[in-house]
N, C-alpha and C positions, 0 to 999 in steps of 0.2 A: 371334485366330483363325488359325488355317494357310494357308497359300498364300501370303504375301508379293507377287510382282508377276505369278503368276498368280491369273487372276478372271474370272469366268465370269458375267452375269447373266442374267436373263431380265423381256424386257420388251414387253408387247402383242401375245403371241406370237412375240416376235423370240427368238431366242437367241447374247448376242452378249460376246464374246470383249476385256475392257479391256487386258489386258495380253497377253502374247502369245497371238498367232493362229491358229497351228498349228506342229508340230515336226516337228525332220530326226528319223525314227527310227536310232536310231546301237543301238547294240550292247547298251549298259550301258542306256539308257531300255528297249529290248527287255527284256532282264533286268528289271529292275525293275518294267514290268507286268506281264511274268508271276511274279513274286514275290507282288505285287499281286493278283494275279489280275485284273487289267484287260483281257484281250484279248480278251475278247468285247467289250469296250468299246469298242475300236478303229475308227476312220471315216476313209478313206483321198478324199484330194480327187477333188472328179471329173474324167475325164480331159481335161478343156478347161483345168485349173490346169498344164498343161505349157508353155503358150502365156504368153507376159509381152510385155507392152507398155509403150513408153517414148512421151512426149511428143517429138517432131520437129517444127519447121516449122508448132506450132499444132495436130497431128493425130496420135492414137495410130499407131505401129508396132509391127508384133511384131518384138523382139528376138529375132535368131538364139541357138540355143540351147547350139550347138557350136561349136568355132575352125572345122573347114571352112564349117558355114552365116556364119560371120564374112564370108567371102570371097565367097562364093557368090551372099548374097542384096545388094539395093541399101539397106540399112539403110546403109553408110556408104561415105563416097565411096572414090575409085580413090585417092586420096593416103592416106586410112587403110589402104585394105588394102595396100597399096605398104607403110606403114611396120609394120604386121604381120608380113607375109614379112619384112621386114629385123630385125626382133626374132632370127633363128635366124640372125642373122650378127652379131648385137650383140654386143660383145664386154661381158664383168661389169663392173665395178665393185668395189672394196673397200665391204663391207659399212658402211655410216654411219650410228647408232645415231639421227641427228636428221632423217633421211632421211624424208620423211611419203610416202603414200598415193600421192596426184598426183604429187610428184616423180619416184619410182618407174616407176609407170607410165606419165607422161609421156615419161621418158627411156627406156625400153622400147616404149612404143608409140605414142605421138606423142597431141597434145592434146586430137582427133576423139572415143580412147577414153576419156579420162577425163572430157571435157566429156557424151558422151552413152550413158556405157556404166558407168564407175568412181561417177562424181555421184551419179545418180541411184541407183544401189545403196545407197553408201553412205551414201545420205541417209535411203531408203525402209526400209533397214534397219537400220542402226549410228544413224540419228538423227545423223549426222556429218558434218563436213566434211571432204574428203578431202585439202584445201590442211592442216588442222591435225594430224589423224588419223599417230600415226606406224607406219611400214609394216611393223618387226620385231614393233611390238605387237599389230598388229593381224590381218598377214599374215605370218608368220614363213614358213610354206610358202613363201612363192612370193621371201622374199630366202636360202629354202636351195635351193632350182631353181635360181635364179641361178649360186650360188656352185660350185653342186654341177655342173651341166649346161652352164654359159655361156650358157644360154637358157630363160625361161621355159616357152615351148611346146616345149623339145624336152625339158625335164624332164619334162611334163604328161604327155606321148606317151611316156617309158620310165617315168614310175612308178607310172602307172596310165591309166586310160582318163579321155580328156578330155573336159567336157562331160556326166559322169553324174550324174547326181540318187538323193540318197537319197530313199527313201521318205516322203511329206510326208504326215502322221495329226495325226489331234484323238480325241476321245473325245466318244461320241453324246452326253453329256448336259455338253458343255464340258471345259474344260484341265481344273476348279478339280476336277474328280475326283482327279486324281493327288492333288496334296496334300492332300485332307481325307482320301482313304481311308488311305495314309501317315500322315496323322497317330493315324488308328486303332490302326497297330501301335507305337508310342512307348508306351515307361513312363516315371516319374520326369517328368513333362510338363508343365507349369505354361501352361497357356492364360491369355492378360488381366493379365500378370505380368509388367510390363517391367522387365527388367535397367537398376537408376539409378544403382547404386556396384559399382564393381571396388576389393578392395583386396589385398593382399599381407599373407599371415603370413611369423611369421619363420621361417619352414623355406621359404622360396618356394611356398607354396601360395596358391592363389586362392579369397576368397571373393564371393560374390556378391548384392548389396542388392535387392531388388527393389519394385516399386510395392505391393506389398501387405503390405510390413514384414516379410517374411522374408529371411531371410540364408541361402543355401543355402552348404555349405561342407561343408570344404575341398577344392579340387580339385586335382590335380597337373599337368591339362593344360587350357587352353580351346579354343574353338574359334569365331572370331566367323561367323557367318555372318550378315552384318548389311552393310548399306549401306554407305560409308565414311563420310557423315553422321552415320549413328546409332552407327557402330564411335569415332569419333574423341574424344565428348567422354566415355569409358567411360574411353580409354589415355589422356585430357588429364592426369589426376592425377600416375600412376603412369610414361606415356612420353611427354614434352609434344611433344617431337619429332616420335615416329612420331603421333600425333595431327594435329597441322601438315601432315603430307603430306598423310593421309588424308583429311582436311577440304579440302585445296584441288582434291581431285578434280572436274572438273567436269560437272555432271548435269541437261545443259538440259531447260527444261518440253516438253511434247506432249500434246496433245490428238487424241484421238478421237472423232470429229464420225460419227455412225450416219446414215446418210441412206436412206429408203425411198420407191422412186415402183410406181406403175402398171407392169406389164412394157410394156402398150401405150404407154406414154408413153414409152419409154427405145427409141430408135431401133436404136443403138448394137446389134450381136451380142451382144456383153458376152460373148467363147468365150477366156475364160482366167482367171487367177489375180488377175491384177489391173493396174495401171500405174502407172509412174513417171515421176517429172516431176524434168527436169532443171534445174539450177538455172538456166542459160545462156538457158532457155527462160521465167524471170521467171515462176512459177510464183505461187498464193497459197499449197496443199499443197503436200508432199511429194510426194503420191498417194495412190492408194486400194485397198483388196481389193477384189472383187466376190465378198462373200461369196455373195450366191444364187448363183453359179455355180460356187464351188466346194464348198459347202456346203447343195443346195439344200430341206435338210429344216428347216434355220434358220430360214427366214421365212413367212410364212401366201402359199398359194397365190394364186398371180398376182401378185407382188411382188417387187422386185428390192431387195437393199440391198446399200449402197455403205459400207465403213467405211473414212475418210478422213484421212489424219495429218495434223496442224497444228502446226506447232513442228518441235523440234530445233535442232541450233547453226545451220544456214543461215538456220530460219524462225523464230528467237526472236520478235521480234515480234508475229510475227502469234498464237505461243501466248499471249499474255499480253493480247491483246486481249479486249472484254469477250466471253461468252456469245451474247446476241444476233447480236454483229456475225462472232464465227465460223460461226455458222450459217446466217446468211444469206450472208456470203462463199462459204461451202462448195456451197450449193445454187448459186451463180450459177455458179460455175466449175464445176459438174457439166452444168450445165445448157448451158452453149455447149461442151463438149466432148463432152459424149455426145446434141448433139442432142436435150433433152428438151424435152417439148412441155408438161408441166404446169406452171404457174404458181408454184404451192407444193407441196411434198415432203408425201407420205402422212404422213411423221412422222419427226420427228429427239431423237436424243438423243446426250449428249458426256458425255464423262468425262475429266479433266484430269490430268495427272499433271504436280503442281509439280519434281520430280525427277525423269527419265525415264532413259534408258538411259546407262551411264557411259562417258566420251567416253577412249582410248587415246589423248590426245594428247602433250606435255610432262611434262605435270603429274603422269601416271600412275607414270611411272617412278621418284620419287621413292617413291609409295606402295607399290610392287611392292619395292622395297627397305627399307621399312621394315618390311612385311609380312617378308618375308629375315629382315631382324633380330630380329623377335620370336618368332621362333620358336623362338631360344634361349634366350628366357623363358618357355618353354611357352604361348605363344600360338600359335596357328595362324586362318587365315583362310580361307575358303573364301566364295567368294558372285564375282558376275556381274561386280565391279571385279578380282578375283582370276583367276579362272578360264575368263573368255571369255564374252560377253554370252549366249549362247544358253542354253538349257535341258541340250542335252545335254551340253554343255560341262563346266556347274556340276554335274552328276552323276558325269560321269566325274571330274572333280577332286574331287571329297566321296570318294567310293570310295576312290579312288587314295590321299588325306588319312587315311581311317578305317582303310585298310589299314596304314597306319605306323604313326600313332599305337598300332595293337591290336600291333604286333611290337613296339614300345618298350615295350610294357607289359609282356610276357613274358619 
């Protein structure tokens, strides 16, 4: 079926989001719903999802949202903001291809912003660690500000405005509309039909095996958009090598833990998008949305739900633990952080992903250059290890992808 790691269910009148949450509206996903004809579909957050809150000292804070609110408000002490301003007298660096996340910002902005600002970002988001995470792959922008400006924030400030937010949308009835109405417009489509042999004719063309005994053939170009799991034992035969990278790509578990209480019982505001939990701060999540708040047509009236990550490279652990014991985990730590006064949660439900978002660390470069190399075998790649974890990301690089390969054809 369509949709790969978007997924949409509906459960006891919840409507809730397993894979991603909601998207940046970027240019090319624009385009594309209205290709789609989706824009009446469109459901933009409510305006309290502007507000983001980190875990400090045991108690959510709202993260300022701009480099002046950085200075301005007391989120972080007089020695962060001290080593802030000194960021626009720091002098660069030669660019260092082993150079991760934290190091980066560490040495740009001192340890303050990464223990409680870089962490929990790219924990809540990337599922990563920022100690492993490397910085050209993951943030290439901000090591050409570097290079380009001598200073992060005084690149931010000449090449565009700092601190702006794209447009944050879902679609009223879930993401999993894009891809199935998408899958509408495909011919030549084979649903339920796994690709299990790649082989090579002798003119270099490619055919292709699949679970229901056809051989679809011959092609002159492919194009994996697939996992690098699922991509790697396809090219084991044919490129044992680039198989090897792509296989040691790594894709820690996460679970999504749905947690529903009473509004009365949730003390807590709950006036924003959601919070973050730092690793520093010994967390047992990541953190959580508050989807009824930013989404409040999601849940049956008078009901607040929390959807709560567990795992990634920080919290492997705790994703691998049983069922039970995440859910009760989850409710306890909801429970003394937002003040709840119910005993047990309206109702919970999880959805596990044993392979969850692909981690830019070492490992990756190896596969980004094998990717390089196959393309001179008429392979091409496109998918989230490829292209940049997000959605609009892997659209804008499919396009960018489908537009070459259609001029090679010509």
């Amino acid at each position: 079926m369509p949709g790969g790691n978007i997924r949409s269910e509906h459960h006891d009148g919840y409507l809730l989001e397993t894979g991603p949450n909601s998207l940046q509206l970027s240019p090319e996903l624009e385009e594309l719903l209205e290709h789609l004809g989706l824009t009446d579909q469109l459901q933009d957050t409510a305006a309290v999802s502007a507000n983001r809150y980190v875990l400090r000292a045991g108690k959510y804070q709202k993260l300022p949202g701009t480099p002046p609110g950085l200075l301005l408000s007391g989120f972080f002490s007089l020695k962060a903001k001290f080593n802030i301003l000194r960021e626009l007298r720091r002098p660069a660096q030669a660019p260092d291809a082993t150079e991760t996340l934290a190091g980066f910002f560490r040495r740009r902005f001192g340890s303050e912003i990464v223990d409680y600002a870089l962490n929990p970002f790219i924990s809540g988001i990337y599922a990563g660690d920022p100690e492993q995470l490397l910085v050209h792959k993951t943030f290439p922008k901000m090591v050409e500000l570097e290079q380009t400006f001598g200073s992060v924030l005084k690149g931010l400030a000449k090449s565009g405005t700092p601190g702006t937010r794209r447009r944050i949308i879902s679609l009223r009835e879930g993401l999993a509309v894009l891809p199935k109405t998408l899958a509408t417009q495909l011919t030549n489509v084979h649903f339920g039909a796994a690709v299990t042999k790649l082989t090579r004719t002798a003119t270099g063309q490619y055919t292709l095996e699949t679970s229901c005994k056809q051989d679809l053939a011959p092609y002159d170009a492919l194009v994996l958009a697939l996992p690098t799991y699922a991509a790697a034992p396809l090219l084991q035969p044919l490129f044992p090598a680039a198989a090897a990278a792509l296989e040691a790509v790594y894709h820690p578990p996460m679970t999504a833990v749905y947690t529903a209480y009473r509004r009365a019982d949730v003390t807590h505001p709950l006036d924003g998008f959601g919070a973050l939990h730092p690793k520093v701060e010994q967390p047992y999540a990541a953190g959580s949305i508050w989807t009824s708040s930013i989404y409040p047509n999601r849940v049956p009236d008078g009901h607040v739900l929390f959807t709560t990550f567990v795992g990634g490279t920080q919290y492997e652990a705790q994703a691998r633990q049983p069922a039970e014991q995440q859910l009760q985990q989850v409710h306890a730590e909801l429970s003394r952080f937002y003040a709840i006064r119910a005993v047990q949660p309206l109702w919970q439900y999880r959805y596990s992903w044993e392979r969850a978002i692909p981690q830019f660390d070492h490992r990756i470069v190896a596969a980004h250059a094998a990717a390089d190399a196959l393309v001179a075998e008429g392979i091409h790649s496109t998918a989230n290890w490829r292209a940049g974890v997000g959605v609009p990301d892997c659209i804008r690089h499919a396009r960018a992808l489908a537009e070459k390969i259609a001029q090679g054809a010509n």
